[in-house]
N, C-alpha and C positions, 0 to 999 in steps of 0.2 A: 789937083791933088792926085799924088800914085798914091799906088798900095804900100811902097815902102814909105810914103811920109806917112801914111795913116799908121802904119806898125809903128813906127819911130814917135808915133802920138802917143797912143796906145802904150806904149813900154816906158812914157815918160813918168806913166801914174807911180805914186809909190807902191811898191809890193803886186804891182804886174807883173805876170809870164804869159808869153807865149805858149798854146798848145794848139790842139787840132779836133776837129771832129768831123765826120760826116762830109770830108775830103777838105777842108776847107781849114786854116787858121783862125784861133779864135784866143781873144784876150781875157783871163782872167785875174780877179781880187777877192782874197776872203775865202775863197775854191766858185765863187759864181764867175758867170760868164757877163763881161756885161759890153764888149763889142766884139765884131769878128767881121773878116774879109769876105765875101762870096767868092767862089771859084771864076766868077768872069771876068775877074779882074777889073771892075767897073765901077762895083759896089761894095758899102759895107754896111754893116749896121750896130747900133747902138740902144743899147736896152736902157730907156728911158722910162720914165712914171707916163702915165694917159695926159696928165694936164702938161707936162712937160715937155712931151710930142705937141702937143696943139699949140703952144708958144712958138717951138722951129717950124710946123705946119704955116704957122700963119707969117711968120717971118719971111721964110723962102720955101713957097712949095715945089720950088722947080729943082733943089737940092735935098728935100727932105720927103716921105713919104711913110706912111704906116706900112710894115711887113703884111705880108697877108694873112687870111685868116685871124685866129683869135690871137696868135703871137702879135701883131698890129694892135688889136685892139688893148692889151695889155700893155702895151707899151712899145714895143719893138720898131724902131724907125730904121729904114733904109737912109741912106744915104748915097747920093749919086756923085761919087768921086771927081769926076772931071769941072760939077758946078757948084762945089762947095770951096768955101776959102778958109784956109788953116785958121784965123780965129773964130767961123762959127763951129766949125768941128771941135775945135779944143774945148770951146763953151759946154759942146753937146758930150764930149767923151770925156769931161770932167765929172757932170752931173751925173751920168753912166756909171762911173766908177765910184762915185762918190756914193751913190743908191747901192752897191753893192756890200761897203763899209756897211752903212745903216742896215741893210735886210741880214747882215751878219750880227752884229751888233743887236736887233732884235730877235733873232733866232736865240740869241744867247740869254739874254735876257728873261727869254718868256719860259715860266714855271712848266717842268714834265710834269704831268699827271701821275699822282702815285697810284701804282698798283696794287690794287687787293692781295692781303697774303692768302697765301693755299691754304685750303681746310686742310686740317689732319685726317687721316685715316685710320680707323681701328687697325685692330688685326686681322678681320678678314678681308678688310678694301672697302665696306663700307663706311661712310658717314655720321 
């Protein structure tokens, strides 16, 4: 797998663009991030849910890996480009994208908190 087939994956979702961050390409849906390139050309990753990492973990862990730190532990799978094969990546960059519908889709859903109105003030500024 290049980087250009993983883009060309990546761009297949509906309602993905390409942008960038932090020198790097990164794909977005919904305005979340939910794959992107690394700069070495080697790797990418895929923002997956924790049990959803541990499915591709235990499938192939020689093409799939937690990101480090708390981004891994959240979800975040690297993927090792050169040993993964286009249908386990499409499987993982579907569910990827697909979680980002959903986390949109919940954002939107869930009630703001109303606000307390302002007290009035007298005339002099007090209460």
């Amino acid at each position: 797998m290049s980087p250009d087939e993983f883009r060309r994956l990546a761009l297949q979702m509906p309602g993905a663009i390409e942008g960038a961050h932090m020198g790097h390409p990164d794909f977005r849906a919904n305005g979340r991030i939910f794959a992107t390139l690394y700069p070495d050309g080697e790797r990418g990753m895929v923002q997956l849910k924790p049990e959803q990492q541990e499915n591709f973990l235990r499938s192939d862990a020689a093409a799939f890996a937690p990101a480090s730190g708390a981004w891994g532990r959240r979800g975040s799978t690297t993927v090792q480009l050169a040993l993964v094969d286009e249908d386990q990546l499409g499987e993982a960059m579907t569910l990827a994208w697909q979680n980002t519908g959903k986390a949109a889709a919940q954002k939107k859903s869930t009630p703001q908190r109303a606000k307390k109105p302002a007290k009035k003030r007298g005339k002099s500024g007090q209460r």
